[in-house]
RODO-2510 file (C-alpha; in nm, 4 decimals, decimal comma):
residues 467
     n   res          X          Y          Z
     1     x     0,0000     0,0000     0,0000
     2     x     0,1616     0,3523    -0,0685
     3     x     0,2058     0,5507     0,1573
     4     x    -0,0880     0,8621     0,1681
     5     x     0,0308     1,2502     0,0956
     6     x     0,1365     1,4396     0,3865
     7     x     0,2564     1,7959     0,3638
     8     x     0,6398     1,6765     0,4524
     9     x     0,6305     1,6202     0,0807
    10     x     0,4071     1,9230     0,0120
    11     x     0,5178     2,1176    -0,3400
    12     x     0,4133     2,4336    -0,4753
    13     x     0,3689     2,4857    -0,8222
    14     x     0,2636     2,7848    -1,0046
    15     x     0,1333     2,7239    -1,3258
    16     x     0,0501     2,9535    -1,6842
    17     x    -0,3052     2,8096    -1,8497
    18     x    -0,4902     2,9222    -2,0685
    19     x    -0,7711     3,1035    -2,0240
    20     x    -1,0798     2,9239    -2,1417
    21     x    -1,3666     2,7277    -1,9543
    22     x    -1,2391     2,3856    -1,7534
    23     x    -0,8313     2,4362    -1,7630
    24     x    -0,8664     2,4467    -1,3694
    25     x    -1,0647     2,1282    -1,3643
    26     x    -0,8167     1,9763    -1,5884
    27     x    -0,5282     2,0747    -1,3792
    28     x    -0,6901     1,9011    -1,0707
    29     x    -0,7855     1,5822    -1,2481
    30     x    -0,4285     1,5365    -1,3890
    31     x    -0,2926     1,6100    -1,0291
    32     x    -0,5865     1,3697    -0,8459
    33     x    -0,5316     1,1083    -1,1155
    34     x    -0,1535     1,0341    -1,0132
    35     x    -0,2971     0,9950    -0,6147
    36     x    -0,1468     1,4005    -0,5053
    37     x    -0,3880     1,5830    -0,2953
    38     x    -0,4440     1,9536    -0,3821
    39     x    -0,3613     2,1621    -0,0085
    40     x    -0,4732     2,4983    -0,1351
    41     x    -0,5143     2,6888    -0,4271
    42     x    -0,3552     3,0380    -0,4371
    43     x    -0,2610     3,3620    -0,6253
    44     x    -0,5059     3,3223    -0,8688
    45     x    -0,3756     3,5732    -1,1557
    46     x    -0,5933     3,6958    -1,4717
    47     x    -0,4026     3,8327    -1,7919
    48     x    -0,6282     3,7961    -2,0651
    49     x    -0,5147     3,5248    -2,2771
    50     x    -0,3677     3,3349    -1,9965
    51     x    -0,4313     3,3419    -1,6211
    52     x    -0,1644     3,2040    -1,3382
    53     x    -0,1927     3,0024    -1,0380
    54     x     0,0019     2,8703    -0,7527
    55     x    -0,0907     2,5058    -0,6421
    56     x    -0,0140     2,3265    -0,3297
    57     x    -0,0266     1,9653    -0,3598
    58     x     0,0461     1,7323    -0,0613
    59     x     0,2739     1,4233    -0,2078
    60     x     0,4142     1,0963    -0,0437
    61     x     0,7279     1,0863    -0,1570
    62     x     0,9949     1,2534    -0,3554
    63     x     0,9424     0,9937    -0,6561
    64     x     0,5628     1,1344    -0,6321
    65     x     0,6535     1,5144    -0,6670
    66     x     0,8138     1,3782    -0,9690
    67     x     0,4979     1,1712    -1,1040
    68     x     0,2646     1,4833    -1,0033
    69     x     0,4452     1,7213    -1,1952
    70     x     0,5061     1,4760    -1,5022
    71     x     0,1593     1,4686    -1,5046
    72     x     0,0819     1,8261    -1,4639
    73     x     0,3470     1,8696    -1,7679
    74     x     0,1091     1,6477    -1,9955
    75     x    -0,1983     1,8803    -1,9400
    76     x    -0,2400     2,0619    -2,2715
    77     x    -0,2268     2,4668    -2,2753
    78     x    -0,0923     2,4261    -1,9562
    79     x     0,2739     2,5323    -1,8757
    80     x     0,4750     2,5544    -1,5005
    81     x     0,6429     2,8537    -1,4348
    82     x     0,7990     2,7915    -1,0737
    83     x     0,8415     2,4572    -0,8773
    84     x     0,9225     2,4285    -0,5027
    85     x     0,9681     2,1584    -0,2566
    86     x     0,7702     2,3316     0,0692
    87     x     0,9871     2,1879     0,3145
    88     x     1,3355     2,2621     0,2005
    89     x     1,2024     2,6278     0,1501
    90     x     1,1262     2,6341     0,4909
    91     x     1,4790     2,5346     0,5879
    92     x     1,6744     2,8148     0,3406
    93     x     1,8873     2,9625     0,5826
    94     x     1,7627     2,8332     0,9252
    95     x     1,4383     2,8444     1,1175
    96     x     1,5917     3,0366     1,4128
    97     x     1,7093     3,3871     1,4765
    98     x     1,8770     3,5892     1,7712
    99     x     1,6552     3,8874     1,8783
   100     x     1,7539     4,1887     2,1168
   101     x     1,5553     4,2440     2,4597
   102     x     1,7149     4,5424     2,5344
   103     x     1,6743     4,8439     2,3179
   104     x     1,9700     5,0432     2,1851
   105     x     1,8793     5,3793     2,0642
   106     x     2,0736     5,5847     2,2215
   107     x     2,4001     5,6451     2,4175
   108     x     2,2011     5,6348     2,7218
   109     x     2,1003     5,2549     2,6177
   110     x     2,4575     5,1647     2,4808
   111     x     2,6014     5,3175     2,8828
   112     x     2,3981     5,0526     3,0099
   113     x     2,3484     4,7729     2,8260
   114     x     2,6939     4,7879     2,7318
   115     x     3,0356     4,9685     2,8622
   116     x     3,0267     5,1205     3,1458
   117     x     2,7436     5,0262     3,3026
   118     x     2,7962     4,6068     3,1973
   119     x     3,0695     4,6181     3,4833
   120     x     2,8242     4,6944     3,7050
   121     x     2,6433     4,3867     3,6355
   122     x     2,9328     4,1432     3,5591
   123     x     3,0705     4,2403     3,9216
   124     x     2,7619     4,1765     4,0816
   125     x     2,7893     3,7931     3,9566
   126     x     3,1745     3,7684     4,0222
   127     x     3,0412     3,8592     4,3596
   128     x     2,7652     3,5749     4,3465
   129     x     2,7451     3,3629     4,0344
   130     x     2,3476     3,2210     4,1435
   131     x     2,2747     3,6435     4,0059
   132     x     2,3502     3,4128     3,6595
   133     x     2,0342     3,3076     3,6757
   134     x     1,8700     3,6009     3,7400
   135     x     2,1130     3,8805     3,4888
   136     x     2,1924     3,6928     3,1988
   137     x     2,0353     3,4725     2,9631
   138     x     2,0789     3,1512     3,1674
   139     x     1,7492     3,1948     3,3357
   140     x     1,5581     3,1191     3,0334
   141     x     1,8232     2,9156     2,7647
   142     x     1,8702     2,5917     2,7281
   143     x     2,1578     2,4340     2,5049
   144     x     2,0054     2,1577     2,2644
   145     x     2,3451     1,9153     2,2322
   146     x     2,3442     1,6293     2,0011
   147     x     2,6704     1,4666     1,8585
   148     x     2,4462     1,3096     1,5272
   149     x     2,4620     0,9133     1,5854
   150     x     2,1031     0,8783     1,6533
   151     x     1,8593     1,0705     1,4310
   152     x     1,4753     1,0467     1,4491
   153     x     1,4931     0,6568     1,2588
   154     x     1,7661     0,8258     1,0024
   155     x     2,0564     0,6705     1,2613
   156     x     2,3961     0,8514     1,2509
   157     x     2,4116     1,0674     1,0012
   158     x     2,6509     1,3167     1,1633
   159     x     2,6089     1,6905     1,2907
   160     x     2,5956     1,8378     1,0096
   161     x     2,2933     1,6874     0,8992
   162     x     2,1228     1,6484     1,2184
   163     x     2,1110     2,0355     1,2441
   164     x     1,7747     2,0433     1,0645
   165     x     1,6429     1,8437     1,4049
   166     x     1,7950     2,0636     1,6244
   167     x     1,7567     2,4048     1,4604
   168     x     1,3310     2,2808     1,4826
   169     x     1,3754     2,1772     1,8349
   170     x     1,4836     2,4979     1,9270
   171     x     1,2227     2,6540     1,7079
   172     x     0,9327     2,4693     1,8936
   173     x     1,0628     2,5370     2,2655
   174     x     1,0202     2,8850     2,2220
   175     x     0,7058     2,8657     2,0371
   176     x     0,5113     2,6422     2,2846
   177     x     0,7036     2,7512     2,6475
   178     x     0,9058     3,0644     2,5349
   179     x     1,2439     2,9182     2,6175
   180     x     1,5084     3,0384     2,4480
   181     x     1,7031     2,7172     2,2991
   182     x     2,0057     2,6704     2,0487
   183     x     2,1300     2,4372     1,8527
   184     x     2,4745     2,2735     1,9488
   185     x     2,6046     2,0327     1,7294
   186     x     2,9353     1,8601     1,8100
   187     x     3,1820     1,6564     1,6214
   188     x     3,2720     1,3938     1,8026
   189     x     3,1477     1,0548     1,9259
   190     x     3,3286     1,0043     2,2098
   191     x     3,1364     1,0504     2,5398
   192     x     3,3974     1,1427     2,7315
   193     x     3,4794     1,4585     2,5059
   194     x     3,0601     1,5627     2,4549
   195     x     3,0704     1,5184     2,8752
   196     x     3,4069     1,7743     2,8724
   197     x     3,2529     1,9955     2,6114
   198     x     2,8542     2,0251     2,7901
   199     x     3,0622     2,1028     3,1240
   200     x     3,2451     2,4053     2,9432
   201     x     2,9058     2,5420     2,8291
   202     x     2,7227     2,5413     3,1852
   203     x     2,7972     2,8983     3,2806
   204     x     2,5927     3,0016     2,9773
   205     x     2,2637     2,7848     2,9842
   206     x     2,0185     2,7137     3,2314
   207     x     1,9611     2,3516     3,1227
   208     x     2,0765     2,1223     2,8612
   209     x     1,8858     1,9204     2,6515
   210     x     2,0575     1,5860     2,5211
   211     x     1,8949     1,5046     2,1764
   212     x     1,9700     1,1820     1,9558
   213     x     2,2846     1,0402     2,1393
   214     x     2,3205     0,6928     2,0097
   215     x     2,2902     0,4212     2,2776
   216     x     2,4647     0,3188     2,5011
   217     x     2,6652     0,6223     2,5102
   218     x     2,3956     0,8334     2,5600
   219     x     2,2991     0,6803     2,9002
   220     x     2,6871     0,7632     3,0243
   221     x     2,6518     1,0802     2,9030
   222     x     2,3400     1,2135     3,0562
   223     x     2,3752     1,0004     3,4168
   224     x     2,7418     1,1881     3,4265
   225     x     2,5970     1,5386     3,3199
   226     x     2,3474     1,4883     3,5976
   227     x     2,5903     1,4251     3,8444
   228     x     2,7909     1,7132     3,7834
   229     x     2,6140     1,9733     3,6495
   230     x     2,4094     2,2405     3,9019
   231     x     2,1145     2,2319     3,6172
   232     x     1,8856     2,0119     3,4869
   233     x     1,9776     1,7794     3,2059
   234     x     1,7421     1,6194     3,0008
   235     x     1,8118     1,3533     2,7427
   236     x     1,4760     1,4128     2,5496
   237     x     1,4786     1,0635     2,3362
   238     x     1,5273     0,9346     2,6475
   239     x     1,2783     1,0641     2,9004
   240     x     1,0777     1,2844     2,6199
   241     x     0,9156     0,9907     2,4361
   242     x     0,8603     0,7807     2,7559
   243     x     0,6982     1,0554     2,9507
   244     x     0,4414     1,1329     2,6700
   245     x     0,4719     0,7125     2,5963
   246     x     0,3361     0,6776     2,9647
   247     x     0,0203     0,9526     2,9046
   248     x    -0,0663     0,7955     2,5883
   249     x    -0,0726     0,4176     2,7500
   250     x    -0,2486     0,5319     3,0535
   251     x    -0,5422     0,6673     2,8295
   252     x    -0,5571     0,3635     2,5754
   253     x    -0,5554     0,1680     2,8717
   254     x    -0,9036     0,3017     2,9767
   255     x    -1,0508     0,2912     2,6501
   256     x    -0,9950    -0,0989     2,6285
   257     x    -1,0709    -0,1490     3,0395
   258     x    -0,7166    -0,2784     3,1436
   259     x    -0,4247    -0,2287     3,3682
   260     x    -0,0830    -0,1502     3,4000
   261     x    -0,0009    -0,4819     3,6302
   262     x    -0,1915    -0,7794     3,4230
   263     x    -0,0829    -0,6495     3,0449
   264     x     0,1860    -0,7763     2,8645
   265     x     0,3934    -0,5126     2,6306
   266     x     0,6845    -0,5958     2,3493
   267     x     0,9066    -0,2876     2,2713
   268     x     1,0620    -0,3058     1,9667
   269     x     1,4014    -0,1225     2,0062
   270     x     1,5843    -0,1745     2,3358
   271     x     1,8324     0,1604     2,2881
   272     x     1,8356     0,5151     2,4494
   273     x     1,4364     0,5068     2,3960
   274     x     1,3088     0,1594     2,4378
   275     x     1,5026     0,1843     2,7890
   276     x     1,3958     0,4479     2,9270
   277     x     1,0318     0,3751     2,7917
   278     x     1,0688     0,0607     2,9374
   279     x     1,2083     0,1609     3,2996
   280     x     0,8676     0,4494     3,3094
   281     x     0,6589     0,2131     3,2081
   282     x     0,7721    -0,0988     3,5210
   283     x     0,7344     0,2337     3,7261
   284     x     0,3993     0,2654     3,6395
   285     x     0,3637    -0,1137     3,7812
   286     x     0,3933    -0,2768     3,3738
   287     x     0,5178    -0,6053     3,5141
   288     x     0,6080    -0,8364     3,1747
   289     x     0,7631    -0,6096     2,9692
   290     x     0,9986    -0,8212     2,6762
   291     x     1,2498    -0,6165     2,4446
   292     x     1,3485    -0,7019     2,1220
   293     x     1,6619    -0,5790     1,8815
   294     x     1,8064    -0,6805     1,5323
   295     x     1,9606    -0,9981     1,7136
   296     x     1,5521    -1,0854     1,8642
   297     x     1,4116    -1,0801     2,2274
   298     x     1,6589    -0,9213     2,4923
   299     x     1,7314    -1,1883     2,7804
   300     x     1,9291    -1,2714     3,0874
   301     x     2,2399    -1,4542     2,9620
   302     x     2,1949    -1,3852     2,6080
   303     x     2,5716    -1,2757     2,4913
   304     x     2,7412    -0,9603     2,3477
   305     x     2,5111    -0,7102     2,5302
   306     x     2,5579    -0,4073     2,6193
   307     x     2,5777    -0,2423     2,9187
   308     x     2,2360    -0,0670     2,9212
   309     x     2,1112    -0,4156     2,7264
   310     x     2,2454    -0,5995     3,0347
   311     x     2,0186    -0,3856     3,2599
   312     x     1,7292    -0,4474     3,0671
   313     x     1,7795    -0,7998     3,0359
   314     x     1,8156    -0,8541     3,4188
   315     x     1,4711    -0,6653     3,4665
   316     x     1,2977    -0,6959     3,1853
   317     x     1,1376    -1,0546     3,0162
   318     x     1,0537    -1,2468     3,3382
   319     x     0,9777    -1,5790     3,1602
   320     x     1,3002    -1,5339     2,9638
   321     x     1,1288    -1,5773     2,6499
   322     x     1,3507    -1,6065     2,3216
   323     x     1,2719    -1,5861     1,9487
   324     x     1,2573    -1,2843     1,7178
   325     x     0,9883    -0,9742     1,7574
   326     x     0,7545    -1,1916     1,5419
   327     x     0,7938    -1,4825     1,8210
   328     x     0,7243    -1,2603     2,0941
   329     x     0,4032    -1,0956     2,0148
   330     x     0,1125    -1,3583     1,9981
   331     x    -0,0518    -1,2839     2,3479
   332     x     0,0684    -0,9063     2,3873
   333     x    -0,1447    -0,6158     2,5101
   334     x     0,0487    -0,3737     2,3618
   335     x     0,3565    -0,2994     2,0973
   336     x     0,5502     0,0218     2,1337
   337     x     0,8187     0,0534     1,8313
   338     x     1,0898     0,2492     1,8993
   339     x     1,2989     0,1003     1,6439
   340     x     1,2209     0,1626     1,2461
   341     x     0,9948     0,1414     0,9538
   342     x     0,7879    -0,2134     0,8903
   343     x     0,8919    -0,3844     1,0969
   344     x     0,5773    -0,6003     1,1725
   345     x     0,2634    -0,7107     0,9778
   346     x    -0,0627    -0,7394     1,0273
   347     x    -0,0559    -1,0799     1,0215
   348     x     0,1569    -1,0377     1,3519
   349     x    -0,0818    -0,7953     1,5434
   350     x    -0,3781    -1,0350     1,4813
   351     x    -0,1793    -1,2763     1,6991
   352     x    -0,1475    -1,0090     1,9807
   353     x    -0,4248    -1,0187     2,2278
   354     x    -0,7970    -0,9302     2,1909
   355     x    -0,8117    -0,5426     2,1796
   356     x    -0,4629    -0,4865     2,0955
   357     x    -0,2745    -0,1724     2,1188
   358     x    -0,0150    -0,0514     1,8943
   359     x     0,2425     0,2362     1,9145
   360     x     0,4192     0,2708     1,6231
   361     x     0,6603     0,5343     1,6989
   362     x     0,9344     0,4972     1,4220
   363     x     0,9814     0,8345     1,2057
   364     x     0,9541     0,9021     0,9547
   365     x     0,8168     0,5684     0,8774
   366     x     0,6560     0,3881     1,1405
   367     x     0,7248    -0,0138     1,2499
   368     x     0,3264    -0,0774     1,0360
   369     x     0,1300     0,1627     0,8770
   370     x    -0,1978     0,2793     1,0608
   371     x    -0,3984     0,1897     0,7206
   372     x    -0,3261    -0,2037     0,7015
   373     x    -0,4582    -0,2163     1,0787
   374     x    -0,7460    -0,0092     1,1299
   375     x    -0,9507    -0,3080     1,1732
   376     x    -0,7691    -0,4801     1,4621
   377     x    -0,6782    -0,2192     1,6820
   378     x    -0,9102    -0,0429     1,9273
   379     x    -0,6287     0,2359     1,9750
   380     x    -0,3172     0,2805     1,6952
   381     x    -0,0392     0,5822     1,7637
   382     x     0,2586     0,7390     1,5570
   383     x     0,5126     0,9585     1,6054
   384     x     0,4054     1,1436     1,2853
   385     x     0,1961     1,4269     1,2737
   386     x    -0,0299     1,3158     0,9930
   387     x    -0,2025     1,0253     1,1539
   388     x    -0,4076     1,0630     1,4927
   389     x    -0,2499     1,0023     1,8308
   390     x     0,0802     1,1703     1,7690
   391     x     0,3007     1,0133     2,0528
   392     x     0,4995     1,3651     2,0067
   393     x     0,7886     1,4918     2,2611
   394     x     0,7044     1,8278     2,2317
   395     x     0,3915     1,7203     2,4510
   396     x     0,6897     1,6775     2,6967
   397     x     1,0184     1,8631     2,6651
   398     x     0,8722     2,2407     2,6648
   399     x     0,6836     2,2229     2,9352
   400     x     0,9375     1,9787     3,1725
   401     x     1,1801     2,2641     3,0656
   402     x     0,9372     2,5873     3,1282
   403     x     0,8627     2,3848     3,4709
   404     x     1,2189     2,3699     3,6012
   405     x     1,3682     2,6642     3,4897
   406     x     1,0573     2,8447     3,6298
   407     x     1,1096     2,6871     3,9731
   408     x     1,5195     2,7377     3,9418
   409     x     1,5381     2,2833     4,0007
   410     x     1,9167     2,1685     3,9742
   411     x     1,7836     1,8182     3,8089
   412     x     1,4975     1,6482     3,6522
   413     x     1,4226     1,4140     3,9030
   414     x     1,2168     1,0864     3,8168
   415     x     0,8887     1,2614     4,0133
   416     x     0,8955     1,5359     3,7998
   417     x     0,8834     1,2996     3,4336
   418     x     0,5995     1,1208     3,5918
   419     x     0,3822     1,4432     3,7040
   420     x     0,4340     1,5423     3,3538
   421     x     0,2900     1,2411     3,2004
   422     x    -0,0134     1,2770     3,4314
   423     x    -0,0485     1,6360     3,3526
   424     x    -0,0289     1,5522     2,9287
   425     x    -0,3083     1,2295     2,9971
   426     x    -0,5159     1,4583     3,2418
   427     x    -0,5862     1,7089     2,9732
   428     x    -0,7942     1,4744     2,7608
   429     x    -0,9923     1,4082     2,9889
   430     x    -1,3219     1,3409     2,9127
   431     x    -1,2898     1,3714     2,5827
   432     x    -1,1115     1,0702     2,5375
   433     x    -1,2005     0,8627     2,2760
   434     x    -0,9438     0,6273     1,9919
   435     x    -0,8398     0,8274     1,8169
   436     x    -0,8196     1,0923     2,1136
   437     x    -0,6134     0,9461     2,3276
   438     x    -0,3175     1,1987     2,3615
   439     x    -0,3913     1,5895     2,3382
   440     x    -0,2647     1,7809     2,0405
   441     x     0,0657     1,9281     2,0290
   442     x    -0,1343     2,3082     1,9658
   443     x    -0,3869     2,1834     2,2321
   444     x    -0,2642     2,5179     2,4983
   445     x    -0,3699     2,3265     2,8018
   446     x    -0,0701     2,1256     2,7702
   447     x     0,2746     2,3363     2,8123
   448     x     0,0439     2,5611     3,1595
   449     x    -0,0113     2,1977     3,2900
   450     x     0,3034     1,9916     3,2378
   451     x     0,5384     2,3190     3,3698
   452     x     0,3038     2,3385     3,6923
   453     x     0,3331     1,9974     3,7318
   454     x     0,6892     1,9833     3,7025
   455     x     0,7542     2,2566     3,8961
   456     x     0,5770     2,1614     4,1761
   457     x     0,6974     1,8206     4,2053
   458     x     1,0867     1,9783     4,1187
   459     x     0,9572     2,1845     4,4707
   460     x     0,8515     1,8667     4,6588
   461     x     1,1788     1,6789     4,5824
   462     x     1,3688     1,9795     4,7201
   463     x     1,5740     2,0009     4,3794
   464     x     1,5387     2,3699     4,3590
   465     x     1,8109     2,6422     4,4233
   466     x     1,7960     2,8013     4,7341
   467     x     1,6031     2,4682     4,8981
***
């Protein structure tokens, strides 16, 4: 089945036709034909013989913009002037900027925002660096670090190509909790030297946000940061996705009438995610939880794991059971991918148990598309943004972040990542439903209610400066 248009692929096209009775009509039936779905029509343009128009057409791939505009070239008296791809437009030059705060208009302004008047300031925090916080930008900027190995499901593809990622993360923390993030991305692999370089940048942010560290060394990297840092660190494909993992399985679970302690749940994926996922979830009393990798299910005593493997193995799988991810699933409540695209069938959910669940969280291409299971699953999520139930960590991150910087917290303590799923699952509420089980990321209940809840429970674990 192909996949359906989504605007990632979106192209806009502005076309010359001529000008007589159903050129329009042909355009869209040439377009429609070849399966691309017409977004918006715009800049409609009369000249007399001729008239011009600019055509947004959703597409599902970049082989489809192709086919779409071969078959817009066929139309007769019908010629493209200008051809875009939406997305990369969107990227040309960045999607962040630096803005001023203070104004500078006169010498007046200049005497105190900069010499003489600075020394004043800079003084005052020689005198007591915690005025940081409070007189520079660290009371509201957070440094988004990621070294490239680990990419939404792209894998490592380096830091120069996994600013795209970063540049948007940034783009959406000020949008949705008016943080002030930037992008930070390192080359190097080596744990040891991203630990030695995040320590250098602490006297500028107020946070740090770790963001698609391959496994294992991502777990070394953010339990070291924690420990040595004096602000919170956050490893967002860590403790993002199972945060907003644990709100979305605490609603499905009340649409199907089941509980944490008696279901059974395969996670496909058992790195930096699938862990910490995993480790949430037994928190939230999930007691038969079974991982599975390239190599099949994660056990105690299988060889050549890794460290954070080990872990799992020794607390995960309590039956010890062995086989691949297609082995694994007959009898399972629920399947959370964390791994990449198709990785099961549908063949292999109807052998999950009755009322299945399914969390296909791979991007851009999930572990099964939504449209080949529609009719076996009460309750299907994504991590894309096209399909209902977006399992999305900017549900999480903004508002963890607007929370603890708000209420000054050294650390994100394991409290705080579980008020925050509560908050994100209490704002459905009674509106919950299938294909509601997880508010939207626009929904504006969310970022007020996760950053209250974070910051109080940052309060009640006595993480905060000056407690």
């Amino acid at each position: 089945m192909p996949d359906s248009p989504t605007p990632a692929y979106s192209i806009r096209i502005r076309v010359r036709m001529e000008n007589r009775p159903g050129m329009l009509g042909h355009l869209a039936i040439a377009i429609g034909e070849v399966g691309g779905n017409i977004r918006a029509l715009e800049g409609f343009e009369v000249k007399t013989a001729y008239l011009d128009e600019d055509v947004v057409v959703d597409c599902s791939s970049e082989a489809h913009q192709a086919e779409v505009r071969a078959a817009i070239e066929a139309v007769d008296g019908l010629e493209i002037l200008e051809w875009e791809d939406r997305t990369f437009t969107m990227h040309e030059g960045g999607k962040i900027e630096v803005l001023s705060l203070a104004p500078v208009s006169d010498v007046d302004d200049l005497s105190m925002a900069y010499t003489p008047g600075v020394a004043r300031v800079c003084m005052a925090i020689a005198k007591d660096e915690t005025l940081a916080h409070e007189l520079t930008i660290k009371r509201n900027t957070v440094a988004i670090v990621s070294d490239g190995t680990a990419v939404l499901g792209l894998g490592d593809i380096g830091p120069y190509a996994a600013m795209p990622v970063m540049e948007g993360k940034a783009l959406l923390f000020k949008h949705f909790a008016g943080v002030d993030a930037f992008p930070i991305c390192i080359n190097t692999k080596d744990p040891e030297e991203i630990i030695d370089f995040v320590m250098k940048l602490e006297p500028t942010f107020g946070g740090v946000n770790l963001e698609d560290i391959a496994a294992p060394g991502a777990f070394e990297v953010e339990a070291r940061l924690d420990e040595m840092l004096d602000i919170p660190v956050f490893h967002d494909d860590q403790h993002g996705t199972a945060i907003v993992t644990l709100a979305a399985l605490h609603n499905a679970l009340r649409i199907v009438d089941k509980r944490h302690e008696d279901i059974k749940v395969v996670v496909a994926g058992v790195g930096a995610a699938g862990v910490a996922v995993s480790k949430i979830l037994m928190g939230a009393g999930v007691r038969n939880i079974i991982g599975a990798d390239r190599q099949g299910s994660v056990y105690e005593g299988r060889e050549g794991l890794n460290s954070s493997k080990q872990w799992f193995a020794e607390n995960t799988n309590p039956d010890n059971v062995r086989g691949s991810l297609s082995d694994v699933l007959p009898g399972a409540d629920v399947f959370i991918g964390l791994s990449g695209p198709n990785l099961i069938t549908a063949d292999d959910v109807k052998s999950m148990a009755a009322e299945p669940i399914v969390f296909a969280m791979a991007n851009p291409d999930p572990e099964i598309r939504p449209e080949l299971i529609r009719d076996i699953c009460p309750v299907i999520a994504t991590g894309r943004s096209d399909f209902p139930n977006q399992i999305n960590n900017v549900l999480a991150f903004p508002g963890v972040f607007r929370g603890a910087l708000d209420a000054g917290a050294r650390r994100v303590t394991e409290h705080m990542k579980v008020a925050a799923a509560h908050a994100i699952a209490s704002v459905v509420g009674d509106e919950l439903r299938p294909d509601f089980i997880i508010p939207s990321v626009f929904d504006g209940r969310v970022v007020p209610a996760v950053a209250a809840a974070t910051r109080d429970a940052a309060r009640a674990d006595g993480v905060c400066r000056g407690s």
